[in-house]
VMD Tcl script that draws the C-alpha trace (Angstrom):
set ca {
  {-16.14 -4.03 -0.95}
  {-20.20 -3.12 -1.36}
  {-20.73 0.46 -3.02}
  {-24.47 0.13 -3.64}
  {-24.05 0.39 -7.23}
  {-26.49 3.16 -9.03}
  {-27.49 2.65 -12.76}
  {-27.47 5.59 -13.67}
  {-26.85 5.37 -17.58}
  {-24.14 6.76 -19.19}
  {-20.59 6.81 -18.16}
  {-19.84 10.37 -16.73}
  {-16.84 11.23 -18.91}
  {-16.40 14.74 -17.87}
  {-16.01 13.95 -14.07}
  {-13.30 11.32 -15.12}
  {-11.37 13.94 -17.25}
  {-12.14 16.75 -14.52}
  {-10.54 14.23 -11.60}
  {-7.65 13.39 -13.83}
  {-5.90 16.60 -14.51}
  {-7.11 17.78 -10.98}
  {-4.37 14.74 -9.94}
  {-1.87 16.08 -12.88}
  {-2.26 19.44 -10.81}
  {-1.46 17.65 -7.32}
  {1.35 15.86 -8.46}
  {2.54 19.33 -9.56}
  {2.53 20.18 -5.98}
  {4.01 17.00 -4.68}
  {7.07 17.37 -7.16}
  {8.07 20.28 -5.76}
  {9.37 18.60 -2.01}
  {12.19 16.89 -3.63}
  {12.94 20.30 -5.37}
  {13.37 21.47 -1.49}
  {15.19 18.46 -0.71}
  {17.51 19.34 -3.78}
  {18.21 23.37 -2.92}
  {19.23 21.86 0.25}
  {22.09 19.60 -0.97}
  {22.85 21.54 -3.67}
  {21.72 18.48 -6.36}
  {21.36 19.44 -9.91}
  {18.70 16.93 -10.19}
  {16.14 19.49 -8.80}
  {15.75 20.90 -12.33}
  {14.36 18.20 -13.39}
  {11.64 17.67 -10.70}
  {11.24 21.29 -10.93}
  {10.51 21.30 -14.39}
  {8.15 18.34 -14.37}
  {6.21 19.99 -11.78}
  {5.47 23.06 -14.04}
  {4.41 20.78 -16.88}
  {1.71 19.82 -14.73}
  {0.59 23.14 -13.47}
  {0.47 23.81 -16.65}
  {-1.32 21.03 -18.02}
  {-3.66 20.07 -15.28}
  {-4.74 23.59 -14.74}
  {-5.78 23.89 -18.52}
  {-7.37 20.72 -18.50}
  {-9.60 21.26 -15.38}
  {-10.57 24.77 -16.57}
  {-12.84 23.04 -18.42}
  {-16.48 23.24 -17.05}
  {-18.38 19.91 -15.63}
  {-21.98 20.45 -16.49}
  {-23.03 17.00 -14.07}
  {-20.81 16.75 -11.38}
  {-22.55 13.76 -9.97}
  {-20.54 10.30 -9.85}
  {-20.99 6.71 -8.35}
  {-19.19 3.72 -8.17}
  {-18.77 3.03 -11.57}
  {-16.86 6.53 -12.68}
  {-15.15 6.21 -8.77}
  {-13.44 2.40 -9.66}
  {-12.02 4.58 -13.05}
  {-11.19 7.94 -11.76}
  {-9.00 6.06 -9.37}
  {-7.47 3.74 -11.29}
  {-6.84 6.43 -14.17}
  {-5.32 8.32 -11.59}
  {-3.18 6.06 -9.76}
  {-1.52 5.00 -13.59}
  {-1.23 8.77 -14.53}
  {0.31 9.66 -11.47}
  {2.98 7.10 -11.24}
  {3.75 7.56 -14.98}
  {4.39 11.21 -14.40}
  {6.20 10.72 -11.60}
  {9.01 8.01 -13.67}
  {9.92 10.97 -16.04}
  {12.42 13.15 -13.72}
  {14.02 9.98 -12.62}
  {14.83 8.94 -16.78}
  {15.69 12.84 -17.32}
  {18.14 12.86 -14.49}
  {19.81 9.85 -15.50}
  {19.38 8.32 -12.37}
  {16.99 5.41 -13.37}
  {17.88 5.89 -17.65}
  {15.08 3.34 -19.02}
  {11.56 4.68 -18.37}
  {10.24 1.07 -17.67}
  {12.47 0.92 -14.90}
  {11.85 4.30 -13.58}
  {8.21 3.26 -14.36}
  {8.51 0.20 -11.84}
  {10.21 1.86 -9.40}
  {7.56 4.30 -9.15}
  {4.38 2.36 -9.25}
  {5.94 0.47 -6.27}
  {6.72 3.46 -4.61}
  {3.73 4.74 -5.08}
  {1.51 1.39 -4.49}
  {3.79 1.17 -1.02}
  {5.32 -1.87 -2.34}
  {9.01 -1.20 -2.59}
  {10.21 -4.06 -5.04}
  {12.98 -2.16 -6.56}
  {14.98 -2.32 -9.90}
  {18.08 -0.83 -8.60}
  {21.09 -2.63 -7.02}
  {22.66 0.27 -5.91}
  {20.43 2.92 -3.75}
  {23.23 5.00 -2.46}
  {24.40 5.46 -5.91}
  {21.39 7.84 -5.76}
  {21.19 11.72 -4.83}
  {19.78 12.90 -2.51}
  {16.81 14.27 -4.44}
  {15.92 10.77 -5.86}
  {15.83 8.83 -2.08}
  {13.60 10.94 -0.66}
  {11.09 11.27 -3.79}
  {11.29 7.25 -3.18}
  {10.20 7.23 0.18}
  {8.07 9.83 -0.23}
  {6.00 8.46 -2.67}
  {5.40 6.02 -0.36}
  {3.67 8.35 1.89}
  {1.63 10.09 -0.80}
  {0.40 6.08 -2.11}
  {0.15 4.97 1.73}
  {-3.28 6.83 2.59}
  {-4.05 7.03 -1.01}
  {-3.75 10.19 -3.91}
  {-7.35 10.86 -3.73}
  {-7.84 10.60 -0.01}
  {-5.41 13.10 -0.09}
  {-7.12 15.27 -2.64}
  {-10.37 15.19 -1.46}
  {-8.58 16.40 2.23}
  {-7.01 19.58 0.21}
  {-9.05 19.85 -2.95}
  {-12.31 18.49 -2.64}
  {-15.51 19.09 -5.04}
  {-19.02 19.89 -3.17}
  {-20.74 16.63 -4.27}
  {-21.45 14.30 -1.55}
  {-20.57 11.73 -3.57}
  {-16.70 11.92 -3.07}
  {-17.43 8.63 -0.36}
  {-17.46 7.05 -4.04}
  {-13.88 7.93 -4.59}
  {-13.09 7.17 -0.52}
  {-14.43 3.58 -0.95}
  {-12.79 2.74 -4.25}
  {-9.15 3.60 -2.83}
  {-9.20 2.73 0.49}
  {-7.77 -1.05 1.42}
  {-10.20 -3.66 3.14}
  {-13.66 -4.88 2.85}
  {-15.48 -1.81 3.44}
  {-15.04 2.16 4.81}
  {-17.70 4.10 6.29}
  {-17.34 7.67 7.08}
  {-15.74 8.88 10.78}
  {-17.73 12.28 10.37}
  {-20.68 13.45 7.93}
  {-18.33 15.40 6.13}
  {-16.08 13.60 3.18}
  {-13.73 16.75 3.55}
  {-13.16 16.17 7.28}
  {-13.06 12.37 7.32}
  {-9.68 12.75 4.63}
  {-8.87 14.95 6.63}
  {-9.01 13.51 10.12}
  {-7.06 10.60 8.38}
  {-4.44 12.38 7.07}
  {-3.83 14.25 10.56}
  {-3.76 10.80 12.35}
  {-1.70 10.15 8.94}
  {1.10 13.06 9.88}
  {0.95 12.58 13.77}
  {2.35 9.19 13.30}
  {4.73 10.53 11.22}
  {6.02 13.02 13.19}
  {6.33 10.84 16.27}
  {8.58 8.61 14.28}
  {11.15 11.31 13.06}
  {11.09 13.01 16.41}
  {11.98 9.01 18.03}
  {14.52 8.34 15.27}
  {15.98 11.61 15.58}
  {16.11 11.42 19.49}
  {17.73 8.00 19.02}
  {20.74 10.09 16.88}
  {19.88 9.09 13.52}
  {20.61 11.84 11.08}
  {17.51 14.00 10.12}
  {18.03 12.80 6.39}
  {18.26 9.56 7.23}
  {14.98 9.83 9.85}
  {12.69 11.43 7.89}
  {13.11 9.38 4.59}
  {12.67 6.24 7.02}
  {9.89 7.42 8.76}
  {7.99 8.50 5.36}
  {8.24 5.16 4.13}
  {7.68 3.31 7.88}
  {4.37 5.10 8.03}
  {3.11 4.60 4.47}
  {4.26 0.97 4.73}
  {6.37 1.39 1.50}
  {9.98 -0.37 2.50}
  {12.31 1.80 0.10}
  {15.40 2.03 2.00}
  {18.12 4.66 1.50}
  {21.45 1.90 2.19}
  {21.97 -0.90 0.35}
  {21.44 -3.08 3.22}
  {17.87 -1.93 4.44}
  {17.58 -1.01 8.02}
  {20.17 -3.15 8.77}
  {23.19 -0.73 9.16}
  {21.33 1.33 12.15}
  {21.50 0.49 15.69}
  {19.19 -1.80 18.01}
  {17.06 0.88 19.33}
  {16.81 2.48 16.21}
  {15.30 -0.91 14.98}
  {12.95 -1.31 17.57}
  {11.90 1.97 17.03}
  {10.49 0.92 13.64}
  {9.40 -2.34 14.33}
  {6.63 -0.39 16.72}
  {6.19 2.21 14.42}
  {5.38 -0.62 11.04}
  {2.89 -2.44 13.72}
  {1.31 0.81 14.32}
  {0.30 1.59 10.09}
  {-0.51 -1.72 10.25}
  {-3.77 -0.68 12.55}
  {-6.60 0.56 11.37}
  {-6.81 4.35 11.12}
  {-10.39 3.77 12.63}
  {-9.19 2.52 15.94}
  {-6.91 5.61 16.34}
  {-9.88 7.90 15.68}
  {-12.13 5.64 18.65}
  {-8.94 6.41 20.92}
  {-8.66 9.81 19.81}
  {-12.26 10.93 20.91}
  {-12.62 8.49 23.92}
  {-14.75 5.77 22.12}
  {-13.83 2.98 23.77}
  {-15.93 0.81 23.54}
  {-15.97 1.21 19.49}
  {-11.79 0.50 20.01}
  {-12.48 -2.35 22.24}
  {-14.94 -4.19 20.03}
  {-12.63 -3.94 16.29}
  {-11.97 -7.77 16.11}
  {-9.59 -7.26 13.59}
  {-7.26 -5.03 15.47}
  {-7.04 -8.62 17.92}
  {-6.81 -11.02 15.30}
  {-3.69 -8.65 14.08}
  {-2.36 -8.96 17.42}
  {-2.67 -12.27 17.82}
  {-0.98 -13.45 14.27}
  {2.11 -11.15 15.03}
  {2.67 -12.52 18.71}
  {1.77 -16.01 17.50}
  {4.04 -15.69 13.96}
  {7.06 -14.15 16.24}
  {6.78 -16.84 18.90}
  {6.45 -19.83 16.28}
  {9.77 -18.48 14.03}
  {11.35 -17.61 16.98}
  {11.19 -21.73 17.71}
  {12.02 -22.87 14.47}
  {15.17 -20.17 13.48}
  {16.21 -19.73 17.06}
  {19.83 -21.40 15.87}
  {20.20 -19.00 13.10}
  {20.91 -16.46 15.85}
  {23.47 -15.64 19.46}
  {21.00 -15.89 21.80}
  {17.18 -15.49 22.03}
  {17.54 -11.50 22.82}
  {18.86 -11.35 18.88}
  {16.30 -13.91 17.84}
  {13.48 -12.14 18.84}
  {14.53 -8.72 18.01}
  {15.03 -9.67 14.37}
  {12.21 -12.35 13.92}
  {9.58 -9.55 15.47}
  {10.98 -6.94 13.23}
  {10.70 -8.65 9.94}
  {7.37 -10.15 11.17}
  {6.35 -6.52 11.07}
  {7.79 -5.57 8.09}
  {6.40 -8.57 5.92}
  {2.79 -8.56 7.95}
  {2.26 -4.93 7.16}
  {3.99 -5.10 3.59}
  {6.71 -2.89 4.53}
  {9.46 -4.76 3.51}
  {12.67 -2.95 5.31}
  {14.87 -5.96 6.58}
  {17.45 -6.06 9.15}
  {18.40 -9.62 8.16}
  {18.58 -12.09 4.93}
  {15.22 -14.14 6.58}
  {15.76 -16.54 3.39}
  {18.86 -18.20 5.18}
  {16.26 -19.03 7.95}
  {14.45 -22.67 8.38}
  {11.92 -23.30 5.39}
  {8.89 -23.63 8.12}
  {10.45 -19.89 8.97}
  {10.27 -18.64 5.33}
  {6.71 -20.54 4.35}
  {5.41 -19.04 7.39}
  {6.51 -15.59 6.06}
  {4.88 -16.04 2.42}
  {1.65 -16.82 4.67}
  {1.99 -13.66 5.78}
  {2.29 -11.78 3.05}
  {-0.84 -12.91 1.87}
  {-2.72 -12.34 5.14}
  {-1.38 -8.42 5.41}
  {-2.73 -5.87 7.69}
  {-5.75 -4.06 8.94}
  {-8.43 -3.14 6.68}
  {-8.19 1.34 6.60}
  {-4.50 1.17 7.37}
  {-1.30 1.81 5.47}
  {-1.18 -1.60 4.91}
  {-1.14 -4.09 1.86}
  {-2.15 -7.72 1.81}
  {-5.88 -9.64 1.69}
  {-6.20 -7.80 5.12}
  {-6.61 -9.29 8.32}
  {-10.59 -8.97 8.18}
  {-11.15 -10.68 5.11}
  {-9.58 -13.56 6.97}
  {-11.54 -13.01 9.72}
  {-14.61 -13.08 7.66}
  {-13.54 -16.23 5.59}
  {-13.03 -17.89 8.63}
  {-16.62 -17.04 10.09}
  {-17.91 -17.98 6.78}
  {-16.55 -21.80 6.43}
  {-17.15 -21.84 10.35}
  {-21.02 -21.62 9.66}
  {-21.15 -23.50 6.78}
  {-19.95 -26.28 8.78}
  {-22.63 -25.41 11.64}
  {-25.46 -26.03 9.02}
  {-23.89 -29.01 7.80}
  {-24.28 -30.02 11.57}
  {-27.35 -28.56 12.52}
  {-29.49 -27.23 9.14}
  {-32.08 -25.90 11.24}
  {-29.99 -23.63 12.81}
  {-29.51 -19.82 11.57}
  {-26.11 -18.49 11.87}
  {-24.97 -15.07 10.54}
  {-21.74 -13.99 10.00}
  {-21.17 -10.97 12.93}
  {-18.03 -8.61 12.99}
  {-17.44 -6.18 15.61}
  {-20.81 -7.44 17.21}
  {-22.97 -6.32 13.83}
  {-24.37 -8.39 11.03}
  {-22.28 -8.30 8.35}
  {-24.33 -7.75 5.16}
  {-25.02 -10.51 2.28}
  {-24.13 -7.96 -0.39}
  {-20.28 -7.33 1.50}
  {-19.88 -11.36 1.54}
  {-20.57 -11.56 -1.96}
  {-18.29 -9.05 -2.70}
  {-15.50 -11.00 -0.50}
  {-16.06 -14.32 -2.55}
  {-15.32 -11.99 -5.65}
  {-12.10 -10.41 -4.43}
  {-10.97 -13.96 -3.27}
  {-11.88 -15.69 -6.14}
  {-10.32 -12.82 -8.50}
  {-7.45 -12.37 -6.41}
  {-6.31 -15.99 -7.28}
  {-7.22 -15.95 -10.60}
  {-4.66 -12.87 -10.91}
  {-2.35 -14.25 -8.46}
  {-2.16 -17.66 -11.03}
  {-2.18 -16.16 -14.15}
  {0.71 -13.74 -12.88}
  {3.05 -16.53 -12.03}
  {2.07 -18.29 -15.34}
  {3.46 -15.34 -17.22}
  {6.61 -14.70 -15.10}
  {7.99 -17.78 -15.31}
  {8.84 -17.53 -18.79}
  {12.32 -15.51 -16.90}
  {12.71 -18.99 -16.21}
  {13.51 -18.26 -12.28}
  {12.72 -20.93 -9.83}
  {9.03 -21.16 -8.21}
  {9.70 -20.27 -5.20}
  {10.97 -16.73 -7.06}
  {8.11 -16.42 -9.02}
  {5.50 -17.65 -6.70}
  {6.82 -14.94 -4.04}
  {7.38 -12.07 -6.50}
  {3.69 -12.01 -7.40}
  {2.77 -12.66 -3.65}
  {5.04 -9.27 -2.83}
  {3.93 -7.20 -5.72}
  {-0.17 -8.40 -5.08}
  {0.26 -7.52 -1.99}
  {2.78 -4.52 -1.80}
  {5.46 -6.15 0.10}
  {8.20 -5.50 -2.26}
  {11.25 -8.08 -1.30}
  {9.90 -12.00 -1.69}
  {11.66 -15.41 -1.01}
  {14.84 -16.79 -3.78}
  {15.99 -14.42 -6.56}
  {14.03 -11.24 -5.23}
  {14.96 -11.37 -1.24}
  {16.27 -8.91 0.98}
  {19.42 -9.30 -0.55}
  {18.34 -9.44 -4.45}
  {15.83 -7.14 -6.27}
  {13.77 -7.00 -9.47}
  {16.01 -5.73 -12.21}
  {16.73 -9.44 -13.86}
  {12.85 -9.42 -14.50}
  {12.45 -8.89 -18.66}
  {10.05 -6.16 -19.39}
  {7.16 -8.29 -19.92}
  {7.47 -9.64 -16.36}
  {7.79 -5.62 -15.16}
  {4.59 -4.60 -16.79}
  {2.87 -8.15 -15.20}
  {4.79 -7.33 -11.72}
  {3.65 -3.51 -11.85}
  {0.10 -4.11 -12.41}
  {-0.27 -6.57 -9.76}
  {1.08 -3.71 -7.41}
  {-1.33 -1.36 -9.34}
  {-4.20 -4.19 -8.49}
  {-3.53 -5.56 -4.83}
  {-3.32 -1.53 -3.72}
  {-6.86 -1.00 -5.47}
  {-7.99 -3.59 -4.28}
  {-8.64 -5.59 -7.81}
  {-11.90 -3.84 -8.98}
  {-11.05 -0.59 -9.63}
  {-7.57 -1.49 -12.17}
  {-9.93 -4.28 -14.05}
  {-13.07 -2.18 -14.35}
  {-10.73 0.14 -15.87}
  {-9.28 -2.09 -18.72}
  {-12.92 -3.70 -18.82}
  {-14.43 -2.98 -22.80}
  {-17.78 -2.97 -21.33}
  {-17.25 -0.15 -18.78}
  {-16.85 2.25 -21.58}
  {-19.92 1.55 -23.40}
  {-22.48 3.56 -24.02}
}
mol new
graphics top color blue
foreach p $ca { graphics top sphere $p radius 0.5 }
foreach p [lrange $ca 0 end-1] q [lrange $ca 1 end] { graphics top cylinder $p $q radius 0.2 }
display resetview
């Protein structure tokens, strides 16, 4: 991810402050849907929320009153704005759940919210219905708000004239690299976030039509659409029909896409639609992962109809980092279930919903060690690495070998610490794959059928920033924590 990095001296404190309690402000707003949700059912808990909410009016208003002489920003105040943000907003966001009573200790309401948030939906609680109704949707909606990203979202409703608010764009959005659809920052957030609602929409309105109660379709659809996975029944999706399953398998696969192949369609570019290599690759590894599980588990199922209904769904799921299940896929084969981890660490499109490494960093990777070989071969012989039928730039390679080689680094060190829980490998190897990558349910103790509650709090606050990281995208969380970023 190449920002074309400005020196431009200091570190523009102001515009970090200034963002921040602008994001105190819109969480303000965002509390108040579950107070809606709440007046509807007639749930006490809405006092909470409510009250939370006006703390933050409160608060952020006073704190952005403040005047920003230099409004100007670039990469380096972006990467902390949006980490700052992301941290504040999820930690603001635990406090009605621990004042309800509903989630009582503020780590776990803490957890529980960064992975809602993040779209992860690794959860601390064994017993979701136990929850009002207030507290399930917050949950999945959270997962919408995190899905396109906070700032995206602010910068559609609340944006500040400088042009450099692409800064902010680039340092929250997933994948290798985001251009702009239109000139305008303002309208490209917003373009998204109408593409964003549209799919939405369709979803309820299918789940609705397919007579799954509104509650039920909208909280689904929230989470489907931000690729978050928090369920409302304790088993998942399982519980609702066949159609209603399908349903949501197309509707994961769609988020999975890039939101830049929906604007192509949109405006009858074409040939821009026809040319995103990624959008095949993703294709191709969800036909080819459903038809190679479907081999290998087909005997864990009555019939092939069943077999491929439930294989394609939690394909879905796990290659966009959903994580709703309709099955317990760890009782499947072990080529099944290491084909599934595999996934998880390719993810989805780059500018989706999605979580993961993203499909076109594979891509790229695999261009990359394809050439290498070619000059091995033949060392007179030039070969750039192309995507979408344009020259992909040294500087966003370099910045690929980074996030790889970071990514493990993390992804080691992570498992390292966990394991002092003493849980098996294949627990602690597959919680940090589904919290790096914003899956949410993993392989052994933390499956479909288990969660993270038996986790100490050290392996929470390890577990939570990994979902804080692999959402950012790496950068952004350790730039933040970095000593040197806030010298002078």
């Amino acid at each position: 991810m190449y920002f074309g990095y400005h020196e431009v001296g200091n570190m523009n404190r102001a515009i970090i402050r200034y963002f921040t309690f602008r994001i105190i402000q819109l969480e303000a707003v965002l509390l108040l849907v579950p107070c809606l949700v709440a007046l509807i059912y007639q749930e006490p808990q809405g006092w909470y929320y409510l009250g939370t909410s006006i703390a933050c009016g409160i608060v952020g208003t006073l704190g952005s009153m403040r005047k920003v002489e230099n409004d100007s920003f670039y990469a380096k105040e972006s990467f902390v704005v949006v980490a700052l943000c992301w941290i504040v907003i999820s930690a603001i966001g635990a406090v009605p759940f621990t004042l309800s009573g509903e989630i009582p200790n503020y780590l776990d309401a803490l957890f529980e919210n960064v992975s809602g948030f993040t779209t992860t939906g690794a959860s601390i609680l064994t017993d979701v219905e136990a929850l009002s109704h207030t507290a399930l949707f917050m949950r999945s909606f959270i997962h919408w708000v995190g899905g396109m990203g906070v700032l995206v979202l602010m910068l559609a409703i609340l944006p500040r004239s400088s042009g450099n608010n692409m800064y902010l764009m680039r340092a929250e959005s997933p994948g290798p690299s985001v251009g702009k659809l239109v000139p305008q920052i303002r309208k490209t957030a917003g373009l998204l976030y109408k593409i964003y609602i549209v799919i939405t929409v369709f979803e309820i309105g299918a789940l609705i039509w397919s007579k799954m109660p509104v509650f039920d379709a909208v909280t689904i659809s929230v989470a489907t659409t931000g690729t978050g996975g928090f369920a409302i029944l304790n088993s998942s999706i399982g519980a609702y029909t066949i159609a209603q399953q399908n349903i949501i398998t197309v509707f994961m696969f769609v988020s999975g896409v890039n939101f830049s192949f929906y604007y192509f369609l949109l405006f009858r570019k074409v040939k821009n639609a026809a040319v995103m290599e990624e959008v095949r690759w993703y294709l191709g590894i969800f036909v080819g992962s459903v038809v190679l599980i479907c081999a290998n588990a087909y005997h864990s199922f009555d019939g092939m109809r069943e077999c491929v209904h439930h294989v394609a769904f939690t394909v879905s799921s796990i290659l966009t980092s959903t994580g709703f299940a309709t099955v317990d896929y760890t009782k499947w084969p072990e080529f099944s279930q290491t084909l599934l981890v595999f996934l998880m660490l390719i993810g989805a499109c780059a500018g989706s919903t999605g979580g993961g490494m993203k499909v076109s960093r594979w891509v790229l990777m695999f261009k990359a060690v394809r050439n290498e070989i070619s000059y091995l071969i033949h060392p007179r012989r030039v070969r750039q690495v192309r995507m979408d039928g344009h020259v992909v730039p040294k500087e966003t390679m370099k910045s690929l070998y980074s996030y790889v080689l970071v990514y493990f680094f993390i992804f080691a060190g992570s498992v390292i610490v966990i394991a002092i829980d003493n849980y098996g490998f294949d627990t602690n190897f597959s919680a940090v794959a589904a919290c790096l990558n914003n899956i949410g349910p993993g392989i052994g103790e933390v499956g479909p059928s288990g969660n993270y509650s038996g986790f100490s709090n050290v392996s929470k606050i390890v577990l939570m920033l990994d979902m804080l990281a692999g959402r950012l995208e790496l950068f952004p969380l350790l730039m933040l924590i970095a000593p040197t970023t806030w010298r002078r």
